[in-house]
N, C-alpha and C positions, 0 to 999 in steps of 0.2 A: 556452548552456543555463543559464536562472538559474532560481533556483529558485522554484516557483509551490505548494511545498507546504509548509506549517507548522504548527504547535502543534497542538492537537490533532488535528488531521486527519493528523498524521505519528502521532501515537501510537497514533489507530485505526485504521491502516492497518496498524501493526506487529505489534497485539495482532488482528487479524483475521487477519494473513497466517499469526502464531506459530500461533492454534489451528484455524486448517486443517488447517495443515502437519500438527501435534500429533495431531489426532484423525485425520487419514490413517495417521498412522506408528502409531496404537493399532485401528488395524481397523476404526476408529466410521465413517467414510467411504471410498468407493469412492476408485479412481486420480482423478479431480476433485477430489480434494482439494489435490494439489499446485498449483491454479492461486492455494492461499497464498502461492505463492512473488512475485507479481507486487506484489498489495498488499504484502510484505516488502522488495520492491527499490524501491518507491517509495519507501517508509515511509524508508528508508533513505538513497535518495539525497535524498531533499528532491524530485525532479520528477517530474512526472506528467505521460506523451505525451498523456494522451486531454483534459488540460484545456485543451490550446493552442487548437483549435479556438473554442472558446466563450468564451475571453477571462476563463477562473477564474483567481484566483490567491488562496490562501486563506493565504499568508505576508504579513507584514507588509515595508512597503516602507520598504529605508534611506532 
């Protein structure tokens, strides 16, 4: 599993997952809001399942 997600697109995925989650836990969003958690565990690990198909990889290669 290497990783296909980098620089910016980790840090919008982190800052998308954070204020899902964020405005779920403040009442602004229904229970759908938790599916910030997903963008957050990407954001996170660096990989993302749904890019493998299509051949994305938006990290830079050693």
């Amino acid at each position: 599993m290497s990783k296909n997600v980098g620089g910016i697109d980790r840090i919008l995925r982190i800052v998308v997952g954070l204020a899902l989650i964020g405005a779920t836990l403040a009442g602004l969003l229904p229970v759908w809001g938790w599916i910030g958690v997903v963008p957050l565990a990407t954001g996170a690990i660096g990989w993302c399942p749904a890019y493998l198909p299509f051949g994305i990889k938006t990290c830079k290669s050693a």
